[in-house]
N, C-alpha and C positions, 0 to 999 in steps of 0.2 A: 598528590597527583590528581589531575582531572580528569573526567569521563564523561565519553557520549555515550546517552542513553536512548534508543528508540525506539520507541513503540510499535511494534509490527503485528502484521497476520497474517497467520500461512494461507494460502489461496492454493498452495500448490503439494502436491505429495506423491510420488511415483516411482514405480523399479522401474530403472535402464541398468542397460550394459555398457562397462568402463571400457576403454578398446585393447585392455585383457580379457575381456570375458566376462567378467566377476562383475555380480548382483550388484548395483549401489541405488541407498534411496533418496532421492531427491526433492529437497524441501524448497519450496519458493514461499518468502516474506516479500511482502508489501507494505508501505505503509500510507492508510488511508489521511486524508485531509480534506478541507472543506474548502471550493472553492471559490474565489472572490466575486463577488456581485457586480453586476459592470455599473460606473459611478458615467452617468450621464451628468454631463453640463450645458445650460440652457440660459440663454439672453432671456432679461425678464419680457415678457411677454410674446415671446416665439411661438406660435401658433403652429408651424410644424412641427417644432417637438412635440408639444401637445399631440397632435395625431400620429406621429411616429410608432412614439414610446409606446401604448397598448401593442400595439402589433411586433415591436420590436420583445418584448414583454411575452408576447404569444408563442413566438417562434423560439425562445428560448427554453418557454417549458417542453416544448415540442423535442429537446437535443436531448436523447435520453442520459448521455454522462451531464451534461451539466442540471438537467431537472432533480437528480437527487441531491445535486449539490456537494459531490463531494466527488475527489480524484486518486487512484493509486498510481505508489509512487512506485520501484522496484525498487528495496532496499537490498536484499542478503539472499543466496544461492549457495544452499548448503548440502554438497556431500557427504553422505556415511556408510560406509561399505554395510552387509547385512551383519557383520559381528558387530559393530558399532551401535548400527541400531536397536539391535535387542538387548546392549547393555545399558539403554536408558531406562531407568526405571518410571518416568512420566515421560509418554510420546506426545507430542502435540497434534490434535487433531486437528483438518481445516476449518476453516473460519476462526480457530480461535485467537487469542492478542497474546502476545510475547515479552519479555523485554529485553533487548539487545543493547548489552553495556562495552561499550570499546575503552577499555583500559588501560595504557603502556600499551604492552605486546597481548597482552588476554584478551579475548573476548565469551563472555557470559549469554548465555543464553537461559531466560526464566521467564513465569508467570510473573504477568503484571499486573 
């Protein structure tokens, strides 16, 4: 049987209350990716592209999500009541990378 696996990072870790009452911690996975460069096309000897592109070029390092070059995506929103979560023996702290296997009906949650 086959599986998806994906690569995530918690960004997110928090107690709220479940609309019983009761403590639950909430994990938010992201998964980061890099993204695409924009592919200009230019008639050979276009003279405004030429002067375009620098400027177009300028404003784009200017965008601060696209200057690092890379985008989150929202993958996985994970409940666990407080008994749950103290029965993990490795809690994952934010920022770190995970890996999320969907299997048949499982889903796995580990260091990647």
């Amino acid at each position: 049987m086959k599986s998806v696996k994906i690569r995530a990072i918690l960004v997110g870790k928090s107690l709220i209350k479940n609309p019983w009452g009761e403590k639950v911690v909430k994990l938010e996975f992201v998964e980061e990716r890099e993204l695409p460069t924009p592919v200009v096309v230019q008639p050979p000897g276009s003279e405004l592209a030429k002067e375009v592109m620098p400027i177009i070029n300028q404003i784009m390092r200017s965008m601060p999500l696209l200057s690092q070059g890379r985008a989150s995506m929202p993958r996985l929103t994970l409940y666990l009541t407080e008994e749950e979560w103290d029965r993990l023996l490795e809690k994952p702290e934010i920022g770190e990378e995970v890996l999320i296997e969907i299997k048949g009906k499982s889903i796995s949650i580990g260091k990647s």
